[in-house]
C-alpha positions in Angstrom: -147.2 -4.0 -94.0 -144.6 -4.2 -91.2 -141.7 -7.1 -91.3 -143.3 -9.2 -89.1 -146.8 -9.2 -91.1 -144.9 -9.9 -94.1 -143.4 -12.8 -93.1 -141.7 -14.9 -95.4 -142.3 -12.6 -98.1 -139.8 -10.0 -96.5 -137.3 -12.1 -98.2 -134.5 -11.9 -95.8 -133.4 -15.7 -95.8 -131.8 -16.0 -98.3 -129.0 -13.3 -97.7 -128.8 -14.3 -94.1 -125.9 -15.9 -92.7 -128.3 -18.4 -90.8 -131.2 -19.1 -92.5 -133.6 -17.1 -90.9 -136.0 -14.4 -91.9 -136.4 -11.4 -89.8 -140.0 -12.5 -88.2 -137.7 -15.6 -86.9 -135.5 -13.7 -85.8 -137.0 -11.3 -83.8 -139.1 -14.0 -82.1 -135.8 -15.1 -81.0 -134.9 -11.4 -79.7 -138.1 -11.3 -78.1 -137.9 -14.6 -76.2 -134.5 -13.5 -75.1 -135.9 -10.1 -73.6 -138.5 -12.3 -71.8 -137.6 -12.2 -68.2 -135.4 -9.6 -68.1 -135.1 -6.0 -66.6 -134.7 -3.1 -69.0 -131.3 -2.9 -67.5 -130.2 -6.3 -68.5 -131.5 -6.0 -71.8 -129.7 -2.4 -72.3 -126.9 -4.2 -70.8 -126.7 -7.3 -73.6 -123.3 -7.6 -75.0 -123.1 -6.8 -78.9 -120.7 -7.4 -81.9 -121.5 -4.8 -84.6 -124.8 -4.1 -83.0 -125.7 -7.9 -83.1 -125.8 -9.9 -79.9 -123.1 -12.2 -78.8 -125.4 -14.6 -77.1 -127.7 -14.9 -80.2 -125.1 -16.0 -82.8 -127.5 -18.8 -84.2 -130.9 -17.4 -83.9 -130.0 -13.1 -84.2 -127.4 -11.7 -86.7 -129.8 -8.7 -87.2 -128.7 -5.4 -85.6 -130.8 -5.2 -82.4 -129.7 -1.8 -80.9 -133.1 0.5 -82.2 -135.1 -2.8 -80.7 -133.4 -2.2 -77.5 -134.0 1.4 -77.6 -138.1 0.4 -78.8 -138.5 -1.7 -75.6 -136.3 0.6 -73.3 -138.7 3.2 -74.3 -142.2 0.9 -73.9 -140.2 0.1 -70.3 -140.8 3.2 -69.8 -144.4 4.2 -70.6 -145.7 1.3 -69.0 -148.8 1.7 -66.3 -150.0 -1.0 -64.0 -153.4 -2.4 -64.7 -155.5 -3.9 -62.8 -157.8 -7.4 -64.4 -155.4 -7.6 -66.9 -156.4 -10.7 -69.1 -154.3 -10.1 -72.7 -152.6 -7.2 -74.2 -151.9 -6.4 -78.1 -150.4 -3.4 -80.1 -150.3 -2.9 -83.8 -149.4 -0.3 -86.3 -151.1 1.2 -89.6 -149.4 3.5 -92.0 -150.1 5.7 -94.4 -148.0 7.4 -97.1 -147.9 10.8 -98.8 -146.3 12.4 -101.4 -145.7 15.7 -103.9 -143.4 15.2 -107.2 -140.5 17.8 -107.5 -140.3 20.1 -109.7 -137.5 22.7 -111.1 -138.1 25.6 -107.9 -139.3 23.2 -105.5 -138.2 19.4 -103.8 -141.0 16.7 -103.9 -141.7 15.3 -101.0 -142.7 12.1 -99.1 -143.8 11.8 -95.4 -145.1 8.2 -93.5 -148.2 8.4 -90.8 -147.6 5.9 -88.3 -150.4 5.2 -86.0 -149.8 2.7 -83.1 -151.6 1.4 -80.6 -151.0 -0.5 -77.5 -154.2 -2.1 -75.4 -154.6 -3.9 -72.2 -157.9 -6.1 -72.3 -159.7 -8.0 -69.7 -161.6 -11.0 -69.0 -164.6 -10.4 -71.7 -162.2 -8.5 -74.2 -163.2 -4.9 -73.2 -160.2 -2.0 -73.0 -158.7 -1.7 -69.5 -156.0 0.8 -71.2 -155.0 1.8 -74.6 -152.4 4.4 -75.9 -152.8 5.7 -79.2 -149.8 7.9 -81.3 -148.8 8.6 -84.5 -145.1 9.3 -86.0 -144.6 11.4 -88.8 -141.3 11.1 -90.6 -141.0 12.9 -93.7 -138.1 13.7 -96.8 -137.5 15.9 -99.8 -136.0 15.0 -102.8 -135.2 17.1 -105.8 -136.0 16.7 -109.4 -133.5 13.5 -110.3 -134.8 11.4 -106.8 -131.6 12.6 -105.0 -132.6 12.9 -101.2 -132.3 16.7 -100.1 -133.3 15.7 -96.5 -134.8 13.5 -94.7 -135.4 13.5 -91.0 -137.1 11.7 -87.8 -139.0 13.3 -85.6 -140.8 13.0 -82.0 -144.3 11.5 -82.0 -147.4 13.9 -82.1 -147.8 12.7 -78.2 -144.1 13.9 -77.4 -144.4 17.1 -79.3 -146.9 17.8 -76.7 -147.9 21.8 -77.1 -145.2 22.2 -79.5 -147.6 20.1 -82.2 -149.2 23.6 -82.3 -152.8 22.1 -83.6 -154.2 24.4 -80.6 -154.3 27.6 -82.2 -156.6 26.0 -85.4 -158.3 24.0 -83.0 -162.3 24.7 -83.1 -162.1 23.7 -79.7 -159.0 24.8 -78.6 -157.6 21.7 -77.8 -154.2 20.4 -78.6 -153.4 17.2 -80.5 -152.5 15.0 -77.3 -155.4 16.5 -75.3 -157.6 15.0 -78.0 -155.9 11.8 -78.3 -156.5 11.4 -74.5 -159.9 11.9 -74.9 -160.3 9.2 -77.4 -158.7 7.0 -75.2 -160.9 7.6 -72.6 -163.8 7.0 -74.3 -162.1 3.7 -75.8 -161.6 2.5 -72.6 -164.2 -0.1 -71.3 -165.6 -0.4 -74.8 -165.1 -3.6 -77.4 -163.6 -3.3 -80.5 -166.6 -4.1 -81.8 -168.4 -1.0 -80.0 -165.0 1.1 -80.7 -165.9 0.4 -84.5 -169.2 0.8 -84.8 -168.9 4.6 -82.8 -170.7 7.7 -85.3 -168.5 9.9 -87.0 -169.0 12.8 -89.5 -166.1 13.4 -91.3 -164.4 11.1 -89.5 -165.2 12.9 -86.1 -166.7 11.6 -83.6 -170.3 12.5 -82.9 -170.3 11.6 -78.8 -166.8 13.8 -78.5 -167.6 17.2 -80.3 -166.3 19.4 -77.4 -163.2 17.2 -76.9 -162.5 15.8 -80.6 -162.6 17.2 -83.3 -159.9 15.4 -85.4 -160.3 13.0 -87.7 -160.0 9.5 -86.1 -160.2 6.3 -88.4 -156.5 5.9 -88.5 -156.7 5.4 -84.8 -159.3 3.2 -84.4 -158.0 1.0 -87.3 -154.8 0.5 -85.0 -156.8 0.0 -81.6 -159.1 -2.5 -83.8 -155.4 -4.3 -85.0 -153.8 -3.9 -81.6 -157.1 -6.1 -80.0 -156.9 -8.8 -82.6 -153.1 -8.8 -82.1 -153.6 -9.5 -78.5 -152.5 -12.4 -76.2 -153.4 -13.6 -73.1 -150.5 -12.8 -70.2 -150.5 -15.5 -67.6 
């Protein structure tokens, strides 16, 4: 689960200097960034990475969260009928053991989604991507290396799924595919879509990868969502 969905149970309270657990806290960093430009929030003054305006409701280091929504800033797109919007994460985990001639290693899937919905709940817009992160560690757990990387969307062609694409198509030409087809739809309708092997029946000349992961977080993203006024 992510910190927020953990809630109390990420257990920061008790070491915090205020009471507060990180949900509570970010709420608070959120509120703050409510209203703002990008520029005012890039421009927040900090003490150790933690904001001086926040003393009694943020001691958490906000600088990557600032970096998140400079990012989002962005990315964003104007939509028209916009009701509610949502985004949510799902991750997966996978792992080799080490042995004597060769480091084990551990890489995260991160699949988010972001939705605009409208008036009867159907996808205006959605933007699906996934981050994978990985590390290598030898034999006694010692970390070899461990590294972040762009998102499959920001490698673009340098993903380099193209060449053992079926239908020569690269990762984020797929994903934008998907997304089309997502759009306009339910998440009712976006669940209930045929696959075989995970691939989308309607979509075999534009997707051919395996998409559960993706609608798991458009499904999440919609359920997450709240209405913008």
């Amino acid at each position: 689960m992510t910190k927020k969905e953990k809630g109390d149970a990420y257990n920061m309270k008790a070491a915090s200097g205020i009471s507060k657990e990180w949900f509570e806290q970010i709420a608070a960093l959120e509120t703050y960034f409510t209203g703002k430009t990008i520029d005012e929030i890039m421009a927040m003054k900090l003490t150790g990475d933690t904001p001086d305006d926040l003393k009694t409701t943020v001691t958490i280091k906000v600088s990557a969260y600032q970096e998140a929504v400079k990012k989002a800033v962005a990315n964003a797109v104007e939509v028209k009928g916009l009701k509610s919007v949502g985004s949510a994460s799902v991750t997966g985990v996978t792992s080799r053991n080490a042995v004597a001639e060769t480091a084990g290693r551990v890489q995260t899937n991160v699949t988010f989604a972001g939705v605009a919905l409208d008036k009867d709940g159907k996808v205006l817009y959605v933007a699906i991507d996934t981050a994978q992160n990985s590390g290598t560690f030898d034999t006694l757990g010692v970390i070899v290396k461990a590294e972040a990387v762009m998102t499959k969307k920001e490698k673009g062609d340098a993903y380099n799924m193209k060449a053992a694409s079926s239908i020569s198509k690269e990762w984020f030409e797929q994903i934008a595919a998907l997304e089309t087809y997502f759009t306009g739809k339910t998440s009712a309708e976006i669940m209930a879509m045929k696959l075989t092997d995970e691939a989308p029946d309607d979509l075999k000349t534009s997707v051919t990868i395996g998409i559960t992961a993706y609608q798991g977080a458009v499904e999440k993203a919609i359920a997450n969502a709240i209405e913008i006024k």
